[in-house]
C-alpha positions as CSV (number, residue, x, y, z in Angstrom):
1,X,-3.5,23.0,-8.1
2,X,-7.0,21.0,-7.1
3,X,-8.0,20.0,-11.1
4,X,-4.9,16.9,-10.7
5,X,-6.6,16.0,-7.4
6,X,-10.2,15.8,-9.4
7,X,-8.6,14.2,-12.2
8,X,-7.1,11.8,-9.9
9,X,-10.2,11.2,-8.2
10,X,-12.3,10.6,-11.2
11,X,-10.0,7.6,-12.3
12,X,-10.1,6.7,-8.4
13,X,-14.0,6.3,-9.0
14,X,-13.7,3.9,-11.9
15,X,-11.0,1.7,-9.7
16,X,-13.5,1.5,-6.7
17,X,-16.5,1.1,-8.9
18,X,-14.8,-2.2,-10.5
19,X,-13.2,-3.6,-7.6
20,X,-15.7,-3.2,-4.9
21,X,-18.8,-3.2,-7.6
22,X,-19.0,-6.7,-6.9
23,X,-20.0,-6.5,-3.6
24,X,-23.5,-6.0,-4.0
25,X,-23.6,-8.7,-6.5
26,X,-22.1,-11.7,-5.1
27,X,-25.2,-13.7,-4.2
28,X,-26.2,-13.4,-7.6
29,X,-23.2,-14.3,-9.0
30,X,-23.0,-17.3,-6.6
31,X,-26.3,-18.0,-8.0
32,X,-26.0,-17.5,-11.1
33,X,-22.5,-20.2,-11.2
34,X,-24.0,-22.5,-9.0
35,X,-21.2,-21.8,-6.7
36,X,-20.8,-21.0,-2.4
37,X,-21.3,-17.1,-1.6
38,X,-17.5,-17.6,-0.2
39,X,-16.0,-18.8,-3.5
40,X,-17.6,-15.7,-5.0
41,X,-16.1,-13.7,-2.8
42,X,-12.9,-14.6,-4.3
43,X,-13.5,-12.1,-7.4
44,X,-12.9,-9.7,-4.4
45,X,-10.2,-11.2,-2.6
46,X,-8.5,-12.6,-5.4
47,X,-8.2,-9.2,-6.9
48,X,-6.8,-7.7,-3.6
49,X,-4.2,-10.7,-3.4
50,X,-3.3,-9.5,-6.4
51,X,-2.1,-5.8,-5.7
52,X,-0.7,-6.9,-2.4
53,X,1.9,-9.2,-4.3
54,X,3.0,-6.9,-7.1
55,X,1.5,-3.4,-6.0
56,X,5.5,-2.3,-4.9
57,X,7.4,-3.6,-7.8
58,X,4.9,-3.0,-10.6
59,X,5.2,1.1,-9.0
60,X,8.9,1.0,-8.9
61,X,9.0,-0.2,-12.6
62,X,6.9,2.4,-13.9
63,X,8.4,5.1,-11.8
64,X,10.4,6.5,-14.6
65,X,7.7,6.6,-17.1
66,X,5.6,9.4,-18.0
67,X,2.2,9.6,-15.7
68,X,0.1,10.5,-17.8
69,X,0.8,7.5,-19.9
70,X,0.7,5.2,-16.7
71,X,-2.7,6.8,-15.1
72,X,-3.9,6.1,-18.9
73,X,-2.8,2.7,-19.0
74,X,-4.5,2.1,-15.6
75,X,-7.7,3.0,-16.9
76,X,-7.8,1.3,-20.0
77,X,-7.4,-2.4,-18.6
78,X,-10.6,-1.4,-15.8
79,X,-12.5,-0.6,-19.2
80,X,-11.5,-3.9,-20.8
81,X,-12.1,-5.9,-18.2
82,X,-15.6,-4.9,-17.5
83,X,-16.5,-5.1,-21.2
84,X,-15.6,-8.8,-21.0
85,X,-17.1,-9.4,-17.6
86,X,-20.1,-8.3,-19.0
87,X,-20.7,-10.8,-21.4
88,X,-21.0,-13.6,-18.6
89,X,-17.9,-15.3,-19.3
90,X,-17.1,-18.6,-17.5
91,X,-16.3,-18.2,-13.8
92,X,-12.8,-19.0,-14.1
93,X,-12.7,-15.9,-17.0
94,X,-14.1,-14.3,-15.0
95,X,-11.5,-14.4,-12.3
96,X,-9.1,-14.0,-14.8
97,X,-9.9,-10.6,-16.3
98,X,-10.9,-9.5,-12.3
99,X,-7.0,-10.2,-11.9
100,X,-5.2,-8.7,-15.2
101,X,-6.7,-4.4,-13.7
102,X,-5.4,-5.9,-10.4
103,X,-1.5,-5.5,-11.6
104,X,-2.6,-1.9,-12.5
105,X,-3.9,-0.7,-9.8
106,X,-1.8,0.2,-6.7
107,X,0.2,1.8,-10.1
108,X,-2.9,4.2,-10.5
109,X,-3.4,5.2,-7.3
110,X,0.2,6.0,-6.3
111,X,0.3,8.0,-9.7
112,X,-2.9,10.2,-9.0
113,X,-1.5,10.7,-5.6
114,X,1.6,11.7,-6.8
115,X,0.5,14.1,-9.2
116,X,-2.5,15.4,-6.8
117,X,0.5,16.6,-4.5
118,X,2.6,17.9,-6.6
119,X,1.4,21.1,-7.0
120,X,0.4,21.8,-3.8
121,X,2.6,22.7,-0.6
122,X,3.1,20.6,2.8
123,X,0.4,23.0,4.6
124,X,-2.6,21.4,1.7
125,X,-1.2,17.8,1.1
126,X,-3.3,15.8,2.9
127,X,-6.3,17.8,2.0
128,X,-5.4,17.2,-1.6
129,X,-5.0,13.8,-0.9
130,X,-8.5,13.4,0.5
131,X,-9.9,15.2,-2.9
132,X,-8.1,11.8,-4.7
133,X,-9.5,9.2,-1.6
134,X,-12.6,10.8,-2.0
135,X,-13.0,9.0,-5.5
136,X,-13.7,5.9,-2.4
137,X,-17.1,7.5,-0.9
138,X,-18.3,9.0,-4.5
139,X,-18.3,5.6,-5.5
140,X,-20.2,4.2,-2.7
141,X,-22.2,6.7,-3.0
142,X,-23.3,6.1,-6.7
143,X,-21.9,4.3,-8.9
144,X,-21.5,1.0,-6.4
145,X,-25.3,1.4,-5.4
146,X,-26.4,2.3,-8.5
147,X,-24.4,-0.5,-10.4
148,X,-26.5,-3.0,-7.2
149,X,-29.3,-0.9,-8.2
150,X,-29.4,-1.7,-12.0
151,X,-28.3,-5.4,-11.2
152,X,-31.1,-6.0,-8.9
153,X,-33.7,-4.4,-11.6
154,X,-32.0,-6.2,-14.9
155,X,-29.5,-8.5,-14.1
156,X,-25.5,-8.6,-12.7
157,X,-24.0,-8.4,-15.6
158,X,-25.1,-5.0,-16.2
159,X,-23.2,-4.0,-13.0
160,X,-20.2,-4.3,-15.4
161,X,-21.4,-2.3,-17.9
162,X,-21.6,0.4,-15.0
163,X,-18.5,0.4,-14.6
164,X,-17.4,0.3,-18.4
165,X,-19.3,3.2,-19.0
166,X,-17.3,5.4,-15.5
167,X,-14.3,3.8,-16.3
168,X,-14.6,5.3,-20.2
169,X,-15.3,8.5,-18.4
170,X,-12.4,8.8,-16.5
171,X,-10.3,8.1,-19.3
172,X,-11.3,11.1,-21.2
173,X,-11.2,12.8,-18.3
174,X,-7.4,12.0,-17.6
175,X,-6.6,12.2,-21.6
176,X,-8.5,15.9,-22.1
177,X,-7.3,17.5,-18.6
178,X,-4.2,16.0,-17.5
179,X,-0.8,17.6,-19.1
180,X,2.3,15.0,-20.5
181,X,4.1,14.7,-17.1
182,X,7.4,13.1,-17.9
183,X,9.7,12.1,-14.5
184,X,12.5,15.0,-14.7
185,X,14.9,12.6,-12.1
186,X,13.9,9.0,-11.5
187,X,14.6,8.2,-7.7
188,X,16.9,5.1,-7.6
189,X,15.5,2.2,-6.4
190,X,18.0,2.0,-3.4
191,X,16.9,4.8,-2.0
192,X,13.1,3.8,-2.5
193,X,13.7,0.7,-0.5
194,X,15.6,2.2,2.4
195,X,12.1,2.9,4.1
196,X,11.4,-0.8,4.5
197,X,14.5,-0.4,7.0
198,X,12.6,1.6,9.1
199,X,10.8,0.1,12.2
200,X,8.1,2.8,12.6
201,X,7.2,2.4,8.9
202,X,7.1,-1.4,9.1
203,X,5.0,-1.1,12.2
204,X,2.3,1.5,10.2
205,X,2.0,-1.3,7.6
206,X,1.0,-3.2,10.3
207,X,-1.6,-1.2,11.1
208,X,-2.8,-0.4,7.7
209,X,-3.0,-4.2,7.2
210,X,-5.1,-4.7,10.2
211,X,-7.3,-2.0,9.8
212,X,-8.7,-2.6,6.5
213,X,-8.8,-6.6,7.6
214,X,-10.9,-5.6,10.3
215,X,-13.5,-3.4,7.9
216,X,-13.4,-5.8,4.6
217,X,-14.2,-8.9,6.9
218,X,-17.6,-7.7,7.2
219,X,-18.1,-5.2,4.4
220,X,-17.0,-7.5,1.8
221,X,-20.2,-9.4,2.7
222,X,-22.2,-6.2,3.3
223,X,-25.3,-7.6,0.8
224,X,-24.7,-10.8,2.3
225,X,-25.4,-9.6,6.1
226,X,-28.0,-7.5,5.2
227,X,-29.9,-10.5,3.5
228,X,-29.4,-12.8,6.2
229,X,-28.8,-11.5,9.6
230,X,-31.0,-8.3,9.0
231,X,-33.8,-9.8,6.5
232,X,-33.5,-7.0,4.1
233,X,-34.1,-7.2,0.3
234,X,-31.6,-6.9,-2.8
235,X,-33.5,-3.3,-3.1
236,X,-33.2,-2.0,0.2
237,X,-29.5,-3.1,0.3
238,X,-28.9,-0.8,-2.7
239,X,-30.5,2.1,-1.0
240,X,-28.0,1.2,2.1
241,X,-25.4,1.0,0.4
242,X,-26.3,4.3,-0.6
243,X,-26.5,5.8,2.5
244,X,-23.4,4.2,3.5
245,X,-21.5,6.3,0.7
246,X,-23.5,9.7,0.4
247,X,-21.9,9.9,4.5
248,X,-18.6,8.9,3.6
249,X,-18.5,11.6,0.9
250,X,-18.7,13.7,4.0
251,X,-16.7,11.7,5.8
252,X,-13.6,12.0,3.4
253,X,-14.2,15.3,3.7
254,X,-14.0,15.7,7.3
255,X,-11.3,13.3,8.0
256,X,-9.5,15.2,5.4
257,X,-9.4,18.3,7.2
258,X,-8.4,16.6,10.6
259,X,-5.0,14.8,9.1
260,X,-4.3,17.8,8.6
261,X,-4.3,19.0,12.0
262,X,-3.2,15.5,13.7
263,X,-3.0,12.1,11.9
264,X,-2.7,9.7,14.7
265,X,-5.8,11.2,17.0
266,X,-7.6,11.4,13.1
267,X,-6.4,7.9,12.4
268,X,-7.5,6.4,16.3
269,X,-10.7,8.0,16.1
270,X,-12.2,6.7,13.0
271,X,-10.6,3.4,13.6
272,X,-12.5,3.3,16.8
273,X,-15.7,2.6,14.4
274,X,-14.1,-1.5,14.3
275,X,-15.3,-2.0,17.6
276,X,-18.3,0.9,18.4
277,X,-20.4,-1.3,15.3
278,X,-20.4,-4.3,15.8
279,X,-21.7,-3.9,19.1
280,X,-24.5,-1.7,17.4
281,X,-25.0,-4.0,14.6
282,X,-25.6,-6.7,17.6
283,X,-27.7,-4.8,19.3
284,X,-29.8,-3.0,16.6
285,X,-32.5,-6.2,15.9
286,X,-34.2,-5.8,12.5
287,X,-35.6,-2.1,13.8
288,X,-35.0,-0.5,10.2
289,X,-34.5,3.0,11.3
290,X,-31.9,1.9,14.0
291,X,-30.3,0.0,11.1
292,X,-30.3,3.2,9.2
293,X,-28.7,5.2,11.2
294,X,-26.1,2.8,12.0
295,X,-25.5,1.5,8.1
296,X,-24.8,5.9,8.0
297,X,-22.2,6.2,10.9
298,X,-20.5,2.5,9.0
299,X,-20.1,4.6,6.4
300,X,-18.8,8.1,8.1
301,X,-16.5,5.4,10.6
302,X,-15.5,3.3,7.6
303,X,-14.5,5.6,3.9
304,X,-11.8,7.4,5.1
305,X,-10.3,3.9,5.8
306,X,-8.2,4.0,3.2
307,X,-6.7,7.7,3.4
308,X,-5.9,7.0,7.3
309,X,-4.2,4.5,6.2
310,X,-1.9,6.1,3.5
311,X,-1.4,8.8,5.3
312,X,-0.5,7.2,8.4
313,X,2.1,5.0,6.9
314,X,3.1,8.0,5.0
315,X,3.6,10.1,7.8
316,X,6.7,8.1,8.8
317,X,8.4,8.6,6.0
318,X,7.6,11.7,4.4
319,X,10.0,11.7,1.6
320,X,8.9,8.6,-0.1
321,X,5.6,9.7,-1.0
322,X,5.1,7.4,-4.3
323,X,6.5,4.3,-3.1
324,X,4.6,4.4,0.4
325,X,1.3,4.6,-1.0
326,X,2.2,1.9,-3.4
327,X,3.3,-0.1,-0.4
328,X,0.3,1.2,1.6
329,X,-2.2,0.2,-1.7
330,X,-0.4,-3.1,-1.5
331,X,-1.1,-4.1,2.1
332,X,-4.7,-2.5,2.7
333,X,-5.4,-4.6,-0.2
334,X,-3.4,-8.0,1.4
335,X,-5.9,-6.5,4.2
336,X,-9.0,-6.8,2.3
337,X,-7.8,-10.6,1.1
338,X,-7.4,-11.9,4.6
339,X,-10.6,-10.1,5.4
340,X,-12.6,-11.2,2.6
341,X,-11.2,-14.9,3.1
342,X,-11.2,-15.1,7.0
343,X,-14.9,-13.5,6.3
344,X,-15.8,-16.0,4.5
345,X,-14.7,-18.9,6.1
346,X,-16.5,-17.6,9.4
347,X,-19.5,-17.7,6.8
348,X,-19.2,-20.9,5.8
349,X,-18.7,-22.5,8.9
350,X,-20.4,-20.3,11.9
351,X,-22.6,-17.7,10.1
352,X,-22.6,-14.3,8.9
353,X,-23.9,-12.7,11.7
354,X,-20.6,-13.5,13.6
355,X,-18.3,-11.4,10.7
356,X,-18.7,-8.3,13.0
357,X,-16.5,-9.7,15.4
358,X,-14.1,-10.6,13.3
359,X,-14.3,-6.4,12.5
360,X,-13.7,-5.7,16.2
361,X,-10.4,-8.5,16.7
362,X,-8.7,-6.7,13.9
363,X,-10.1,-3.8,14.9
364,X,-8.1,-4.1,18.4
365,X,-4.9,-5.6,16.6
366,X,-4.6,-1.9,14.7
367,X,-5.1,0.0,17.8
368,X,-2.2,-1.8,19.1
369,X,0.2,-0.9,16.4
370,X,-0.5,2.6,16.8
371,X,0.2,2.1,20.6
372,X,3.8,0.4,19.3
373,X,4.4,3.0,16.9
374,X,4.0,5.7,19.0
375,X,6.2,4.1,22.0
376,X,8.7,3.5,19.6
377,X,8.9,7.5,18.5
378,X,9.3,8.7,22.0
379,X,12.1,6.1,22.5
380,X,13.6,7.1,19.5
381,X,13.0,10.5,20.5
382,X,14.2,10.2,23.5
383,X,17.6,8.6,22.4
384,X,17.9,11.6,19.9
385,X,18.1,13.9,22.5
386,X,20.4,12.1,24.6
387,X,22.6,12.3,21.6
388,X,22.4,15.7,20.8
389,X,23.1,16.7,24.8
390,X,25.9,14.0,24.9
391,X,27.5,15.6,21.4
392,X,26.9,18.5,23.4
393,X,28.7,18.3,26.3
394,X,31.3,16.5,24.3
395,X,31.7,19.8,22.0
396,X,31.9,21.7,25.3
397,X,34.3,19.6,27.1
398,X,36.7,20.5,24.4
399,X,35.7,24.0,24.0
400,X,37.2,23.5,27.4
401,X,40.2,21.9,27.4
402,X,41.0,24.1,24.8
403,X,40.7,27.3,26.6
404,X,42.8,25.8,29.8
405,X,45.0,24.9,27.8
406,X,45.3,28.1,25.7
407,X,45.6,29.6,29.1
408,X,47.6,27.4,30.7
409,X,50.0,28.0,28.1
410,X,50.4,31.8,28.2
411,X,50.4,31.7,31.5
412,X,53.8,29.9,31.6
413,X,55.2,31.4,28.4
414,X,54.2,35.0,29.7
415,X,56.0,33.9,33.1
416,X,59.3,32.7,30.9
417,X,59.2,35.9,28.9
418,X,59.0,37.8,32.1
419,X,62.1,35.9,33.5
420,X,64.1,36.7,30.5
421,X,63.6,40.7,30.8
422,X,64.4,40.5,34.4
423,X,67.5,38.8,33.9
424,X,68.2,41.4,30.6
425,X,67.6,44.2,33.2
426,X,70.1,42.7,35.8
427,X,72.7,42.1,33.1
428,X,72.3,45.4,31.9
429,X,72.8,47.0,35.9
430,X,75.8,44.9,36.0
431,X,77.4,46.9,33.1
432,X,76.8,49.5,35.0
């Protein structure tokens, strides 16, 4: 049933619009505070660090509660916070409403995933999972832009009040359209954990964490770049990061359809994008319509980032659909922390212009993990097969023995019995 998925998606908005609405702000927040463009950048990485440290357990203690309740919950604390953010608190207030949504987050997300899925079939999963990730590239594609937009015209704090207003949406979206959804049987948290025991799913972690480094290390400071290596104006970067998210509404879309068909060639060729743009982005000059067109093929290579990596991790363990996002929420966003910091630290002390390569190390580190992950399947495969023809031969080896001896054994008993009547019929001659 697609209206969860849209539901799920329309609270998915609100969390992207809050967390990464602050991108296209941060220099004016850094000037309005007085403060470096890399200490601003901690509203974003801050906020990531955040869900990476409590995204598991904060989704294993709510796993028994009804989801509703928890996707409602979710909501509310994005509404609060921008409410207060937009009354220009003090920095360090700030930080701390950025950081009290943060605990609720990974929560959200493996909730609206949950229910997206859960009335659907295996054949659809993944495709309503992309209606949910979607919520990524709608974002981008208006309410982040437009919230840059209305900054840019008025002032940042009435970025917050953008997303107060979606996040108010989606609430009454989730209250009016989503059902009570109580958890009939509560997995127990034993079994939940078992798939950290699992090298594959400990090496698509890896990946997940080193693929969203390699994208946030540069697109945390999109605004940033744009200002300084390219030259361009708060205005046009709004209309970029426009274009960057009307494509990755398609992109979503498309990448969607191809997990379907094959996650790892799906997840290697969008991934690819870490290291294809930054050499672009070198090459490209201030040439605005080369700029363009590579800010649009950012976007198609870059907002299905997250779903690739959901899906990817949760393709390894198929069963533990709730807790693997959680854990896959957790780490993209321990990604986006070590992105955003490493990113800003290459800032501070060689440039932005050099962030891009940061993109393409990651970039290469994820590619590897795949090329791990998949070694390790056809080893494992491999050994399963041996198995299954040893335990075979085993079986028949038995099978075997069994017959011989089965055989073995009427022929001598047949012989004795046949020694018996002989000497019956030579007794009996005698008599004669």
């Amino acid at each position: 049933m697609k209206k969860f998925a849209y539901v799920g998606c329309l609270g998915f908005i609100a969390v992207i619009t809050t967390e990464f609405g602050v991108i296209g702000i941060l220099p004016q927040i850094a000037e309005y505070y007085k403060i470096t463009i890399d200490r601003a950048g901690m509203l974003l990485s801050v906020f990531a660090l955040v869900i990476a440290l409590t995204g598991p357990f904060m989704t294993l203690f709510v796993s028994g509660f009804d989801r509703k309740k928890v996707m409602l919950l979710g909501i509310l604390m994005f509404l609060i916070t921008g409410l207060i953010s937009f009354l220009s608190p003090p920095f360090w207030l700030l930080m701390l409403v950025r950081i009290l949504p943060a605990f609720l987050q990974p929560v959200y997300i493996a909730t609206a995933l949950s229910v997206a899925v859960s009335k659907g079939n295996e054949r659809n999963k993944n495709e309503l999972m992309s209606i949910v990730f979607s919520g990524v590239a709608i974002a981008m594609v208006s309410t982040v832009p437009f919230a840059t937009w209305v900054a840019s015209r008025l002032s940042w704090e009435y970025s917050f009040m953008v997303q107060t207003i979606v996040s108010m949406i989606a609430l009454l979206g989730i209250y009016i359209f989503l059902p009570n959804m109580p958890v009939v049987a509560k997995k127990s948290y034993g079994s939940q954990l078992n798939i950290l025991k699992q090298p594959t799913f400990i090496i698509s972690t890896a990946m997940n964490f080193f693929m969203i480094s390699a994208w946030f290390s540069t697109y945390s400071y999109f605004a940033e770049y744009l200002n300084k290596a390219k030259g361009l104006d708060s205005m046009t970067v709004s209309y970029m990061l426009f274009i960057f998210g009307l494509i990755g509404v398609i992109a979503n879309k498309v990448a969607g359809r191809l997990l379907n068909k094959n996650v790892t060639k799906t997840t290697v060729f969008f991934l690819s994008g870490t290291i294809l743009i930054p050499f672009l982005l070198y090459f490209s000059g201030n040439n605005i319509i080369v700029l363009t067109l590579i800010i649009a093929l950012w976007g198609f290579m870059y907002s299905p980032s997250f779903l690739n990596a959901s899906t990817y991790m949760i393709s390894s363990v198929p069963n533990s659909l709730e807790f693997a996002n959680s854990l896959a929420t957790s780490f993209g966003n321990l990604g986006v922390t070590v992105g955003t910091t490493i990113g800003g630290w290459i800032i501070a002390t060689k440039g932005v212009e050099f962030t891009p390569w940061l993109t393409m190390l990651f970039g290469i580190l994820a590619l590897m993990m795949i090329l791990l992950r998949n070694y390790l399947e056809k080893h494992i495969t491999d050994q399963t097969v041996k198995k299954k023809q040893v335990t075979l031969i085993t079986k028949n080896l038995k099978y075997l023995s069994v017959i011989t001896y089965q055989r073995f054994f009427t022929f001598f008993y047949c012989k004795e019995k046949v020694y018996e009547l002989n000497e019956i019929v030579r007794m009996g001659n005698r008599f004669r």
